[in-house]
C-alpha positions as CSV (number, residue, x, y, z in Angstrom):
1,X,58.3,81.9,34.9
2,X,54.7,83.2,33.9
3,X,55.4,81.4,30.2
4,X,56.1,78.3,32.0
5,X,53.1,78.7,34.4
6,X,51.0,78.9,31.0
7,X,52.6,76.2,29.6
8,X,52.0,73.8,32.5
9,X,48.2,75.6,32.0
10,X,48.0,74.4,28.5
11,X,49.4,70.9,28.9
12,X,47.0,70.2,31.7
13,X,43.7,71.2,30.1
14,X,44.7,69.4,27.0
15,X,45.7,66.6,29.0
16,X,41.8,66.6,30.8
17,X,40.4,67.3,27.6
18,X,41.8,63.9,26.6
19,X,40.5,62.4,29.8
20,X,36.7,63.5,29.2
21,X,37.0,62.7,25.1
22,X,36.1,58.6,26.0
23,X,32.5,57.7,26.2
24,X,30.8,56.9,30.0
25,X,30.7,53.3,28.3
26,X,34.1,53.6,28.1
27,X,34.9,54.9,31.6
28,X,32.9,52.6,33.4
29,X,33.6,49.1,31.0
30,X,34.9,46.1,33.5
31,X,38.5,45.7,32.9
32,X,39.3,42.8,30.5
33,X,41.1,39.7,31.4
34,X,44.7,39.3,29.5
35,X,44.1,37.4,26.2
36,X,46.1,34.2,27.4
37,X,43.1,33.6,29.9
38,X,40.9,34.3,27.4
39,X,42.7,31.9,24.9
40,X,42.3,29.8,28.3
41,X,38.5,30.4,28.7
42,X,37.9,29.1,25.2
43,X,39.5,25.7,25.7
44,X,37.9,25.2,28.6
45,X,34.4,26.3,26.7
46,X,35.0,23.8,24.3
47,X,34.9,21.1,27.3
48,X,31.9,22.9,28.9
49,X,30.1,23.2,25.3
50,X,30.5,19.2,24.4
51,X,28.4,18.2,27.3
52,X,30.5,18.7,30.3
53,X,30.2,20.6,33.4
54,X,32.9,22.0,36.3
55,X,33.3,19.3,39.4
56,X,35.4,20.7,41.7
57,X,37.0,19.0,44.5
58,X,35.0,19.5,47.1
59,X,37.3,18.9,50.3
60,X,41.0,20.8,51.2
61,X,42.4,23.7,50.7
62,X,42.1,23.9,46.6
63,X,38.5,23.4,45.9
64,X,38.7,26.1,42.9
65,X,37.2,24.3,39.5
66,X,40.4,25.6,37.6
67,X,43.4,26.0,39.6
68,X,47.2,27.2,38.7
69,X,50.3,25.4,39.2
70,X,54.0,24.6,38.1
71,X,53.5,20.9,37.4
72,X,56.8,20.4,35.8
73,X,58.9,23.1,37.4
74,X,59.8,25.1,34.6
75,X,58.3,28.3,36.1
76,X,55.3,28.5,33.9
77,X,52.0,27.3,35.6
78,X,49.8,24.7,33.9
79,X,46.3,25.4,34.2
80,X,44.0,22.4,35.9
81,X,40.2,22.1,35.3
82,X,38.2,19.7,36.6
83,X,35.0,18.3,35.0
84,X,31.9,15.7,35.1
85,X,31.2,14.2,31.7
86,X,28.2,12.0,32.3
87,X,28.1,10.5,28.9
88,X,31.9,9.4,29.2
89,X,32.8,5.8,30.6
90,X,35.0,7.3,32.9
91,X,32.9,10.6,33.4
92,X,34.9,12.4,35.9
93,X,38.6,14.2,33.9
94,X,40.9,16.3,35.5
95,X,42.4,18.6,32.0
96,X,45.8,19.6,32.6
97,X,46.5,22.8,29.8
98,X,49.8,23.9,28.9
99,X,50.5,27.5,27.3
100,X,52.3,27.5,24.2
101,X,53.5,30.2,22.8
102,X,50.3,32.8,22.8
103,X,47.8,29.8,23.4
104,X,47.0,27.1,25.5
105,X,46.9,23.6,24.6
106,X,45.7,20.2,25.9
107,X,48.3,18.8,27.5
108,X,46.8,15.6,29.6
109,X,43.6,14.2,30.5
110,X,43.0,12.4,34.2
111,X,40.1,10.5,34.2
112,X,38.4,8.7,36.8
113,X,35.4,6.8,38.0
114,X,32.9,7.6,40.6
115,X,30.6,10.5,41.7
116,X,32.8,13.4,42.8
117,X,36.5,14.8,42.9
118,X,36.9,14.0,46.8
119,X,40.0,15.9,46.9
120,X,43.1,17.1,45.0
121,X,47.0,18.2,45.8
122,X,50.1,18.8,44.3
123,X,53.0,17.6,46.2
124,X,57.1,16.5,45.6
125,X,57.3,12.7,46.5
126,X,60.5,12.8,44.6
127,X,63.9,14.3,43.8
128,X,62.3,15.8,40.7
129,X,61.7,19.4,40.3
130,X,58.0,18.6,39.0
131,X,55.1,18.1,41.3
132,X,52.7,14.7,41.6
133,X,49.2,15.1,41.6
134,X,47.4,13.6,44.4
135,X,43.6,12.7,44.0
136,X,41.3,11.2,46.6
137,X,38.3,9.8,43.6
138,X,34.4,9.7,45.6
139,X,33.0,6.2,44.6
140,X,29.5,6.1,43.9
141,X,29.3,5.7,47.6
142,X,30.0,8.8,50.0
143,X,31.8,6.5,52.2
144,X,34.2,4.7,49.8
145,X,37.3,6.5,48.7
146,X,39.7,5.7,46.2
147,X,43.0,7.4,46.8
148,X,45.8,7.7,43.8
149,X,49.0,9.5,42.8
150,X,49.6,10.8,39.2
151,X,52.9,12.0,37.3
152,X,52.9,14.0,34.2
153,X,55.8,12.8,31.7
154,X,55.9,13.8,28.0
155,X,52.3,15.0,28.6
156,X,51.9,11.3,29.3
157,X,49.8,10.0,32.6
158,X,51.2,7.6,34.5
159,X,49.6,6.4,37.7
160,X,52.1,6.0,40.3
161,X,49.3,4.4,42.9
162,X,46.0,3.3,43.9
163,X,44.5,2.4,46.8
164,X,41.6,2.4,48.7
165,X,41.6,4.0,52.0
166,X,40.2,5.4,55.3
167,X,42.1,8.6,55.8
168,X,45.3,9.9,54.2
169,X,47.8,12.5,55.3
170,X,50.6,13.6,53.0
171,X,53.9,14.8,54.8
172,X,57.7,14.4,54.8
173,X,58.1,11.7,58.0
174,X,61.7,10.3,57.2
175,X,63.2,13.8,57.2
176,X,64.5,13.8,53.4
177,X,62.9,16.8,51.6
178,X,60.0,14.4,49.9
179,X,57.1,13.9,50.9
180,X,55.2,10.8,51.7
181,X,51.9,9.2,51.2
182,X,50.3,7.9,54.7
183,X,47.4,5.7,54.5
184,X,44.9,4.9,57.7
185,X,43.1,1.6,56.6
186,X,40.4,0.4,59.3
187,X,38.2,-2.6,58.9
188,X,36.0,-5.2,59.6
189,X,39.2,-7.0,61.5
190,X,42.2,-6.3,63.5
191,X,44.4,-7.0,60.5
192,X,42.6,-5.0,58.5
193,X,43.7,-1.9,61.1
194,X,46.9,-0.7,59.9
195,X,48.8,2.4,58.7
196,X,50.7,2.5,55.2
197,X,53.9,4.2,54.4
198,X,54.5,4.9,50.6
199,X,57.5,6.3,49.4
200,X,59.7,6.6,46.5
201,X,62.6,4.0,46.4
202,X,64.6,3.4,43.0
203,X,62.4,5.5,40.9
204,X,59.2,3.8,42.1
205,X,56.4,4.7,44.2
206,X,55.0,2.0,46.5
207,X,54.4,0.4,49.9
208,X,57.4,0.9,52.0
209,X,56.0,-0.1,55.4
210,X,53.1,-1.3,57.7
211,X,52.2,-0.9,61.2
212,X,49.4,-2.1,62.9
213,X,46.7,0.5,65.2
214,X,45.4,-0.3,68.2
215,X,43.5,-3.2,69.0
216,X,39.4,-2.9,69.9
217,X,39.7,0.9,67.4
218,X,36.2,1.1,66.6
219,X,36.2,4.2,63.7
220,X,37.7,7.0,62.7
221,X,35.8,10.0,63.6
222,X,35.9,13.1,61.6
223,X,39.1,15.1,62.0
224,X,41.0,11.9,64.4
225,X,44.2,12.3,61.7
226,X,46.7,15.3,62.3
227,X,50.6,15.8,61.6
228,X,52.6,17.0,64.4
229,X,55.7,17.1,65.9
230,X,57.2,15.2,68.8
231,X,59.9,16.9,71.2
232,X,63.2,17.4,68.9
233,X,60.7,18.4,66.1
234,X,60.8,14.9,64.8
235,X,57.5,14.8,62.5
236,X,54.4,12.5,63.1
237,X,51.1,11.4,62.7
238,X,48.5,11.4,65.2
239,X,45.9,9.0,64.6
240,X,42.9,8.8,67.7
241,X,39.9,6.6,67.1
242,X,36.9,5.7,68.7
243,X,37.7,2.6,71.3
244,X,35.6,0.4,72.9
245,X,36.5,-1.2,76.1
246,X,38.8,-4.7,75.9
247,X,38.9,-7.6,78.0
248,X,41.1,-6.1,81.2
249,X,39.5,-2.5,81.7
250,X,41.2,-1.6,84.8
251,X,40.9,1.8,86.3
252,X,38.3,2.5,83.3
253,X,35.5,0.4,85.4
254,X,34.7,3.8,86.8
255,X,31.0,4.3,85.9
256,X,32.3,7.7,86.1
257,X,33.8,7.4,82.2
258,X,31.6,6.8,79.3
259,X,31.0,3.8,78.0
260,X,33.6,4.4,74.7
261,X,36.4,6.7,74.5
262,X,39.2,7.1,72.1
263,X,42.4,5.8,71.9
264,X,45.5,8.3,70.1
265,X,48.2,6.4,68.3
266,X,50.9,8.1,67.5
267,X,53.3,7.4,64.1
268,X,56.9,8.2,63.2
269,X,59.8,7.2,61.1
270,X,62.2,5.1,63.0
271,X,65.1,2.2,62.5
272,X,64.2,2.8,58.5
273,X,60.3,2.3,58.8
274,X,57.1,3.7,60.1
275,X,56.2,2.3,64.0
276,X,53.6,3.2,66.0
277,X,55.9,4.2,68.7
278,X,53.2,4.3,71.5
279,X,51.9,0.5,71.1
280,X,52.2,-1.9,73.9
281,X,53.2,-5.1,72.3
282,X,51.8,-6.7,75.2
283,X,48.1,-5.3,75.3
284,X,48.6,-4.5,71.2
285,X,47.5,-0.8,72.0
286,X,48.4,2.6,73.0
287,X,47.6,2.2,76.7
288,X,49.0,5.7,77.6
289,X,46.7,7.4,75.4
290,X,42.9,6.3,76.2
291,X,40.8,9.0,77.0
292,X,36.6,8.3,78.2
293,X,36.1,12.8,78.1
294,X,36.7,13.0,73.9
295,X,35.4,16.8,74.0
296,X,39.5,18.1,73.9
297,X,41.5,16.7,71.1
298,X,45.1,16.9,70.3
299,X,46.4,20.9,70.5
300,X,49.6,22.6,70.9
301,X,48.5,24.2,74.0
302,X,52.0,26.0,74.7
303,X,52.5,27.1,71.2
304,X,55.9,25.6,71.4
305,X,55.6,23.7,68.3
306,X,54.9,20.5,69.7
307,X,51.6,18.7,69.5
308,X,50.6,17.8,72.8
309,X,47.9,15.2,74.1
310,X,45.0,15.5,76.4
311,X,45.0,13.1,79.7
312,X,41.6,14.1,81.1
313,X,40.6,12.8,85.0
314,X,37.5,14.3,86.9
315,X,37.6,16.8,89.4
316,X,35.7,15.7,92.2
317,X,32.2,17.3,93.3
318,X,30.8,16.8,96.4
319,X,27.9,18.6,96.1
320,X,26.7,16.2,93.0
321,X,24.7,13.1,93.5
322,X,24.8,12.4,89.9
323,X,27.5,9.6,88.1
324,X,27.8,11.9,85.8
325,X,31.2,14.0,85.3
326,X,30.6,17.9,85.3
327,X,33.9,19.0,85.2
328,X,37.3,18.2,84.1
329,X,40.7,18.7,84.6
330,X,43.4,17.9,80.9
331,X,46.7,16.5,81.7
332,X,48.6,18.2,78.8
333,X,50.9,15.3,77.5
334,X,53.8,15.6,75.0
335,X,55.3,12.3,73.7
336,X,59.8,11.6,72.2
337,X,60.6,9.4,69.3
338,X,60.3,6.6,72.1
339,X,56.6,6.7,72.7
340,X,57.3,8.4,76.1
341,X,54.7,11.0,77.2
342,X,56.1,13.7,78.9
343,X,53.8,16.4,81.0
344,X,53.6,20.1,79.7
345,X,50.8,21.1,82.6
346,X,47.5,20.6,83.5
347,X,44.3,22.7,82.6
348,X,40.9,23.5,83.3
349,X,39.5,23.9,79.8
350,X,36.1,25.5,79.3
351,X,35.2,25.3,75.8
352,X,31.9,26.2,76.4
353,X,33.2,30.0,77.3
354,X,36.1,29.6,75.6
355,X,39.3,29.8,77.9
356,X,41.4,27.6,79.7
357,X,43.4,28.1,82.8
358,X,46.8,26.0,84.1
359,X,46.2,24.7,87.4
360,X,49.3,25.0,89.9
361,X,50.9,22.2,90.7
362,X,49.6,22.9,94.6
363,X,45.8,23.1,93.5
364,X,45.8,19.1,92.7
365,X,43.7,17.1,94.9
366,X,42.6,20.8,96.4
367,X,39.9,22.2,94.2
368,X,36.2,21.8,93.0
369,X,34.6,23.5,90.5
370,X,30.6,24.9,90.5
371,X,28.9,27.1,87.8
372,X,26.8,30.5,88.6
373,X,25.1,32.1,85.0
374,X,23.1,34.8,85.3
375,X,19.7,33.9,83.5
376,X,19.3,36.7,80.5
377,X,22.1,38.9,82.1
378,X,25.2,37.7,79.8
379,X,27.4,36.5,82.4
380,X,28.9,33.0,82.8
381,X,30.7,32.3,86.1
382,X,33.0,29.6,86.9
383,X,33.7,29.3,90.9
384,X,37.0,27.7,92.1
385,X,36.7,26.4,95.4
386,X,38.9,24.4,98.0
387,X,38.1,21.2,99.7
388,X,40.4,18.7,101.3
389,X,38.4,16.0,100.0
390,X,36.5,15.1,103.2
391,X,32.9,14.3,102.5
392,X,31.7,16.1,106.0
393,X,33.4,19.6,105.0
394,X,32.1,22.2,103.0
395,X,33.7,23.4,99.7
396,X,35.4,27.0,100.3
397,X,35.4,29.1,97.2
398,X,38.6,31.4,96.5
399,X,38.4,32.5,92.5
400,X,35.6,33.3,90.1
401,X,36.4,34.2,86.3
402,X,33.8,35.5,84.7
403,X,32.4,35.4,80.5
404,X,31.2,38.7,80.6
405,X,28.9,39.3,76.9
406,X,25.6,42.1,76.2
407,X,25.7,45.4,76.2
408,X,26.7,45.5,80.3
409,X,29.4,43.7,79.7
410,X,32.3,46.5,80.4
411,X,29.9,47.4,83.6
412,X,29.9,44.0,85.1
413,X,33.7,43.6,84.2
414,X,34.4,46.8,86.5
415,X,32.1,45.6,89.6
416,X,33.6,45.9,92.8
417,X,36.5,43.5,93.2
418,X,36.7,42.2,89.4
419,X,39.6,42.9,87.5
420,X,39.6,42.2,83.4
421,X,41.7,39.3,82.2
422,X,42.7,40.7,79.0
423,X,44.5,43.9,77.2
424,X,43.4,45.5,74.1
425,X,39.7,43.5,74.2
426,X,37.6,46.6,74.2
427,X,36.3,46.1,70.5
428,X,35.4,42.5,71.6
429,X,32.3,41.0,72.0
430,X,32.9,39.4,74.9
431,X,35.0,40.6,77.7
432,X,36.7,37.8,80.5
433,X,36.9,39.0,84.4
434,X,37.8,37.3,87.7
435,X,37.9,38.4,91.0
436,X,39.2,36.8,94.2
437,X,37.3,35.7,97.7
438,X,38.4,36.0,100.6
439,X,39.7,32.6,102.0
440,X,42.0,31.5,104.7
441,X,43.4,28.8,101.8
442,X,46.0,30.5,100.1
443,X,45.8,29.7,96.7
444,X,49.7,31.1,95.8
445,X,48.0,33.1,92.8
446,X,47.7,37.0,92.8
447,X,45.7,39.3,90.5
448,X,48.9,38.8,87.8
449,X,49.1,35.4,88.2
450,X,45.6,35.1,87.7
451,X,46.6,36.5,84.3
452,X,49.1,34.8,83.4
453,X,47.3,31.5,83.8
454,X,44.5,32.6,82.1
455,X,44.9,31.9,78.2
456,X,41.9,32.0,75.3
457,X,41.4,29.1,73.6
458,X,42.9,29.2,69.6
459,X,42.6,26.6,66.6
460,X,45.9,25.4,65.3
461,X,46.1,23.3,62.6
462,X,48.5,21.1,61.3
């Protein structure tokens, strides 16, 4: 045993000895990238070192200036770099390299006009194992897009589609495994207003079918476009655009409701084409869907998988002489294949602070809202009160939920009466309270119930 303890001895001082014989240099020295990025590197010097320079896309998810991907689906990634050669005719190129044996090689060029690379994807639009590249080319005007679909074949381009477009959303609507190209076109006139299905049929890629938007859609304002899910899960696109007011207003002659609004039209495969399955054909728009309060967008608000839409009205206060709406209540909407909305429940939604909390079915027509902050003292108060609606009665107040933030926040949150709204937010920043007032109404809610119905306000996306 002690010549084996000696042994070990031995073997572990030569072992440091070893260790300790490289240089500090040595020890400290970055590590160095794999030779086949290195190869990599050198072609894509060769680009950089003729004049060029990196343009990356500069919207989505993949803005890298050289990205990784199985183009062709043999399990090796091509690499993509993207580049701005100002002396070229067609200065902006997308290089596509291939890796051959030890090296990489050249293996197509993309090349397109304009001043940026908008935007770049790689998607399956057919039964093919590769993957089509999707590029959204910046004209030499921010606003003007130019939107086209590549394939790679025998390290051959071939450009499957072009198009100029407002907004673009690519997803699988027809339920087949491949994806589709949806284009949003708005114009000068109500023709020009239209959604674009393209999809590959006999080996081709190209326009499969049309429907029209809403009439008197004014613009598209920045994130209007989102995919979704109608109830069975059927897929969709949500489109809501700025509106202005048509001919027959009806119950939006309220000077209550601004001035424009938006209007949501909703898109899905069905009968063997795309339809705008929420259009009136006798109005030519998406009646059910006009909203004047455009702060709350389309959300999941149950988290159910199923993209509902807001249906905001304006909770009455009687203690405002003002036109002006200071409160609102969201009708939480959720639409079939049909273009029938079905109601999830309804909300006060505070995303000032933050939260939202369902309203029971028994507070409609019951309640008015009012505001108390504390000036400098971190604490936001939102006071629900009841009132029968009678202009000669006073407003009597029953809940309070409190955004509690500072360094007092966990000493306000334990005043007398309050109770916190939330487990496990000790390490937050800001704390959420409520307490109850005495009030001969009975609002059906206890301290639980409070809880339940309160919920923080998340981004989904689609």
């Amino acid at each position: 045993m002690k010549k084996i303890r000696l042994l070990l001895a031995a073997g572990l001082l030569m072992l440091l000895a070893g260790c300790f014989s490289q240089s500090v240099d040595d020890l400290y020295a970055p590590p160095r990238a794999p030779d086949d990025y290195l190869k990599l590197d050198n072609k894509i010097n060769e680009v950089l070192n003729a004049g060029g320079e990196y343009a990356a896309p500069l919207t989505g998810d993949l803005t890298q200036k050289v990205q990784l991907q199985d183009l062709d689906g043999d399990g090796v990634q091509e690499a993509i770099a993207f580049f701005r050669v100002s002396s070229s005719e067609r200065p902006l190129k997308i290089y596509i390299y291939r890796q051959v044996g030890d090296d990489y090689q050249v293996a197509a060029i993309i090349e397109g006009e304009g001043s940026a690379i908008n935007y770049v994807s790689y998607e399956n639009l057919d039964d093919s194992p590769s993957k089509e590249i999707i590029v959204s080319w910046q004209m030499m005007s921010d606003q003007n897009h130019s939107l086209a679909a590549y394939s790679i074949h025998n390290d051959q381009v071939l450009e499957l589609l072009r198009t100029n477009y407002t907004s673009f959303q690519i997803c699988d609507l027809d339920r087949d495994a491949q994806d589709e190209i949806v284009v949003i076109q708005t114009g000068v006139t109500e023709e020009s207003n239209r959604v674009e299905l393209y999809n590959y049929n006999d080996g081709i890629l190209g326009l499969d079918s049309t429907a029209p938007l809403s009439r008197n859609v004014t613009g598209l304002p920045d994130g209007g476009v989102r995919t979704g899910s109608l109830q069975g899960n059927i897929p969709a696109v949500f489109i809501s655009s700025a509106y202005g007011r048509s001919g027959s207003e009806g119950e939006y002659t309220n000077t209550s409701y601004s001035q424009s609004g938006q209007i949501t039209d909703i898109f899905a495969w069905k009968d063997g084409r795309i339809q705008n399955i929420t259009l009136d054909p006798d109005t030519g728009e998406s009646d059910n869907t006009i909203r004047w309060y455009t702060a709350v967008t389309a959300k999941d608000i149950n988290n159910d998988g199923i993209l509902e839409l807001p249906n905001p009205y304006a909770l009455p206060d009687p203690n405002s002489t003002s036109i002006a709406v200071n409160f609102w209540a969201i009708r939480w909407r959720q639409y079939d294949i049909d273009g029938n909305s079905h109601p999830v429940y309804t909300t006060y939604y505070n995303d000032q602070d933050g939260w939202y909390f369902i309203l029971p079915e028994a507070w409609e027509d019951k309640i008015t809202l009012t505001r108390s902050d504390v000036a400098g003292g971190g604490e936001r108060a939102v006071i629900f009160s009841y009132w029968n609606g009678d202009p000669s009665t006073d407003t009597s107040p029953f809940l309070v939920i409190y955004t509690l933030r500072g360094d007092n926040r966990f000493m306000r949150a334990n005043m007398s009466g309050r109770f916190r709204l939330l487990t496990g937010d000790d390490d937050s920043d800001t704390i959420y309270a409520a307490r109850f007032i005495q009030n001969s109404w009975d609002c059906g809610l206890d301290e639980s119930g409070v809880k339940s119905h309160f919920a923080l306000i998340t981004n989904d996306w689609s």
